[in-house]
N, C-alpha and C positions, 0 to 999 in steps of 0.2 A: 487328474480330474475325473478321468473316466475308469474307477477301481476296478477287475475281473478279480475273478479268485485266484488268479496267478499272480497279484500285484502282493501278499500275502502267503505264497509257497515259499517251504523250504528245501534246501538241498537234498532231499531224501525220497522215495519212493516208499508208500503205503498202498495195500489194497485189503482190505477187509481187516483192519486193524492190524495188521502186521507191517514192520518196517524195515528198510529193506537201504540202509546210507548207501548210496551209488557216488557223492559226490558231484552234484552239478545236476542233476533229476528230479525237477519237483515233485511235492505229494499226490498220488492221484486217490481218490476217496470216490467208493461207489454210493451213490444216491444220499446225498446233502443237499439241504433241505434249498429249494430254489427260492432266496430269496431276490435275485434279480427281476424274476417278472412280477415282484408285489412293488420293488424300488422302483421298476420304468412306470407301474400305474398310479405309483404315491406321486411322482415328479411332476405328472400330466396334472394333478389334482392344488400339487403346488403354484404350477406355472399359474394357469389359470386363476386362482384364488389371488396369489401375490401379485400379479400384473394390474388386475383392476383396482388391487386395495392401493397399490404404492402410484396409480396412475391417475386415483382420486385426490390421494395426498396430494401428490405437485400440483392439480389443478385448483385444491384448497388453498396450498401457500401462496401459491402465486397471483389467486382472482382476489382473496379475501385478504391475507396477510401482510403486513409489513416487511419486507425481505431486508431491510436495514437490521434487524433485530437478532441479534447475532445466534440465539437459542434457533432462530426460522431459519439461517442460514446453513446451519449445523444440522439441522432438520430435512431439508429439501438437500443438502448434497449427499446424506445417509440416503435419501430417497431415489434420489437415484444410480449410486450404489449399490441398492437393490434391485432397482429394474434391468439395472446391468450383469448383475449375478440370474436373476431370473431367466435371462432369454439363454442361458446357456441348458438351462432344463429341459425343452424338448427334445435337445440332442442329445441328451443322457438319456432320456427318457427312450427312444430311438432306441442309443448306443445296449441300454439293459435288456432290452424287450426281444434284438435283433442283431445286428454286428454296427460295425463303423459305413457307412455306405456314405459319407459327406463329401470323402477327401481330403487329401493332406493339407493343407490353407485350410478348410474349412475347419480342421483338427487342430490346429495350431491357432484361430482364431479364438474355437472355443477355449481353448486351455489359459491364453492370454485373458480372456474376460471373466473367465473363472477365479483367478486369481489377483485381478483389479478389485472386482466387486468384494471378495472375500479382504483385502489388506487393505481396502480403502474404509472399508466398515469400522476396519481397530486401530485405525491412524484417526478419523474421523471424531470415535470414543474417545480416543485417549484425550485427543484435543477439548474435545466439549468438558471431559472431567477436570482440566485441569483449569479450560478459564470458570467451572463452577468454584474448584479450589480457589485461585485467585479472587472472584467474587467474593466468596463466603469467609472464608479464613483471612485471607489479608487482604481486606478490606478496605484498610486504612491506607494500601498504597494508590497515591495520585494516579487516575486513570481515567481519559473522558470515555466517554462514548464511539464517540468517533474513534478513537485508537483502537477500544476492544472490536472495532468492527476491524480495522485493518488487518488486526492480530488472527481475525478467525477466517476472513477472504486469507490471509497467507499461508495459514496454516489448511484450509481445506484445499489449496494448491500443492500448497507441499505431498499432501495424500493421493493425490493423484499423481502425482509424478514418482515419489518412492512407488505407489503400487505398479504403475508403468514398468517402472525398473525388476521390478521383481520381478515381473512376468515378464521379460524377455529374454531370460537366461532359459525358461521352460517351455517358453513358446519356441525357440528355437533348437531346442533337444529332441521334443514329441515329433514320433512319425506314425504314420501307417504302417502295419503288418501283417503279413499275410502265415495265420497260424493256421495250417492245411484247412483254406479255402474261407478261413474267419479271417474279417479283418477289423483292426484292433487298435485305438489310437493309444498309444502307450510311448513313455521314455525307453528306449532301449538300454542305456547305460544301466550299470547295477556298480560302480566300483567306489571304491574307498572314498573319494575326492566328493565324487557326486552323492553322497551320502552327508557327508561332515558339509558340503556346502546345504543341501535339505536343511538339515539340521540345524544350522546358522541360521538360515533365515526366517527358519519355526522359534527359533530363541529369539534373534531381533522382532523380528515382526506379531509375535503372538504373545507368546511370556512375559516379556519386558514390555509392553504396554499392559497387558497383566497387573504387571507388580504396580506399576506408576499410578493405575485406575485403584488399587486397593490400599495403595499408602494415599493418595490423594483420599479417597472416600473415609478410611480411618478417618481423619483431619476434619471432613466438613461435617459428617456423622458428631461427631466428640462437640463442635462450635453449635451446631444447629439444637441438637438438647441441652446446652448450657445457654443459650438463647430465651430471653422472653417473651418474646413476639417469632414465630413458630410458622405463621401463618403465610408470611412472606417467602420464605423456601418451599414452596410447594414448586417449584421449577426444579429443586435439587432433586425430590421424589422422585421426578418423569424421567430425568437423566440417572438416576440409578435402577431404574427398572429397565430403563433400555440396555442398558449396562449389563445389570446383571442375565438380561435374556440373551444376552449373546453371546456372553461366554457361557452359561448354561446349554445352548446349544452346541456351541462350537468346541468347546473345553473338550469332551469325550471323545471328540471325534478325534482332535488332534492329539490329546495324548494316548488312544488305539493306535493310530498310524504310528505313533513314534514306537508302545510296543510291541504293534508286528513288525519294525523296523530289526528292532534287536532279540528278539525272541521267534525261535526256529522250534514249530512244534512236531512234535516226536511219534504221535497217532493221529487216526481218522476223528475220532474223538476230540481230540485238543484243538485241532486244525478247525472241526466244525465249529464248535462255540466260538473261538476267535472271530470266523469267519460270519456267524451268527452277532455277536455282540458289532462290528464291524460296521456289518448292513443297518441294524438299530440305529444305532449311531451318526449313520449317514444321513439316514432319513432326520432325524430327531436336527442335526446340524443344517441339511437342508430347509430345513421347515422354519428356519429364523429369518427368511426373508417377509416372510408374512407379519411374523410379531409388530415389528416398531409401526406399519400404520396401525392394528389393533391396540399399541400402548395410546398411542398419539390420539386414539380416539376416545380415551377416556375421559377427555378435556371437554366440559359443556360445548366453551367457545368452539371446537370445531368441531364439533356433532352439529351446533347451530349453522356453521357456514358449511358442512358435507349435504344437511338437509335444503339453504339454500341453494347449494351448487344442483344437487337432483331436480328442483322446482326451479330450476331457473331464475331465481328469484331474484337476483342482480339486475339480466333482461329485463323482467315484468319493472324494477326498481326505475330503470333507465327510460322506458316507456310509459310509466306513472308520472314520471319529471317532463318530460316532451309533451304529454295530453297536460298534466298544468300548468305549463308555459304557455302553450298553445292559449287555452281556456282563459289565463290571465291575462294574454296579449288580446285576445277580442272583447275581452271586459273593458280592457284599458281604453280601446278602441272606440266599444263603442260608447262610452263615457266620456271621450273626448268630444265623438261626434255628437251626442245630447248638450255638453256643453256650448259647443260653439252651433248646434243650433238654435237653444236657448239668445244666446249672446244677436244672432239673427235677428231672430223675430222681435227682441227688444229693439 
């Protein structure tokens, strides 16, 4: 979760572009370019930006929205997905800027939410793509309403429990260490085993929803322009731009870690650009928490209920309805009372 430039060395010793195999000695490179302390002040920039965008969303879904609707359902559990991947950014932000100063729990906290937020995102997609497939493409199978709601409360359950899973194996590996007098939340292991299982769970959990979101989008893509009425899929657009912004984000990232995984750079040279493309990378992947409420904003309907949520406008709604009640009940009132004392004096 928390990358140094030793997450990325290899076996070998460098200093002023010379290399020097020792076997078991990482690269040391004199003065490479610090991208750590632009990464701890891009995170601050994130936290902050993503936290209020994604904390406006759930207050939209949930004041204005229908939460029966299974697209709002898919929506508000992506959302907070990301509020949950956001709170681990100050401590990165922290971790780049400075050392690990939180604690072992605290470091195993984070690692574990880092990795909920991040696998519940593409269990989450994969899900949403696929009941669009079912919607769009086969169409014609029997299916109320009420089922596809079931289908998507079980399915956004399922994503929180496989990402649960997933980070327990990581949360339970990372420790605190103390590298002369820095300390450093990192996995300690580096062997065969702990590698091929990495690697398994970057093929199950990232690629293989991958593939299912691009052979599903093939499919509705192909039905939606053979369609005559065009107009009605403007849902499908929202769910592939969230789509495609998050493996745009996320895509680079992961497949750099997989090639500093297998690729041992040889100079100060190679090792920097790696370690330069890396940091990009991170930042560009970080930065997809903030996207989905920016998509989700493009929609009139919730620009209309973001500006009534800011004006309180529900409030003032709810207090318009009590003064005309009110106003109504003493008209009725005193209409009664004109009546019956008409009905008197005759």
């Amino acid at each position: 979760m928390f990358p140094r430039k030793r997450t990325m060395a290899s076996n070998s010793t460098v200093r002023d572009g010379g290399v020097n195999d020792s076997g078991g000695v990482e690269i040391l490179c004199d003065e490479m370019v610090d991208f750590e302390t632009f990464s701890g002040a891009f995170f601050i920039l994130i936290f902050i930006f993503s936290f209020t965008c994604n904390c406006l969303l759930v207050f939209v879904l949930v004041i204005y929205e229908d939460l029966r609707h299974v697209t709002n359902i898919f929506i508000l559990n992506l959302a907070c997905s990301d509020l949950i991947f956001t709170v681990t950014l100050p401590f990165s932000a922290v971790y780049q800027l400075h050392q690990w100063v939180f604690g072992e729990f605290a470091c195993k906290l984070m690692i574990a939410a880092y990795i909920v937020g991040l696998y519940s995102s593409i269990i989450l997609l994969t899900a949403m793509t696929v009941d669009r497939f079912r919607t769009v493409v086969l169409h014609n199978w029997p299916a109320n309403s009420a089922r596809r709601q079931r289908c998507a409360m079980v399915s956004c359950a399922a994503a929180w429990v496989l990402s649960i899973a997933a980070s327990v194996r990581d949360a339970i590996k990372v420790t605190v260490e103390d590298w002369d007098g820095i300390y450093r939340c990192e996995d300690p292991s580096d062997g065969h085993d702990d590698k091929l299982g990495y690697y398994l769970q970057v093929s199950l959990l990232f690629f293989l929803p991958f593939a299912i979101i691009v052979f599903c989008y093939s499919a509705i893509l192909k039905t939606v322009l053979q369609a005559s009425n065009r107009r009605k899929h403007r849902t499908v657009v929202v769910v592939l731009c969230i789509v495609a912004a998050f493996f745009v984000c996320w895509g680079p990232h992961n497949i750099l870690i997989l090639i500093g995984s297998l690729y041992e750079p040889k100079s100060c040279s190679a090792m920097e650009r790696l370690f330069n493309a890396y940091y990009i990378c991170r930042i560009l992947a970080y930065s997809h928490c903030c996207m989905n409420p920016l998509l989700y904003m493009l929609s009139h309907k919730l620009q209309r209920h973001l500006l009534d949520l800011l004006r309180c406008e529900k409030v003032r709604r709810k207090n318009r309805g009590r003064d005309t009640s009110v106003v109504q009940n003493v008209a009725f009132t005193a209409q009664n009372s004109a009546v019956m004392l008409e009905l008197n004096t005759t």
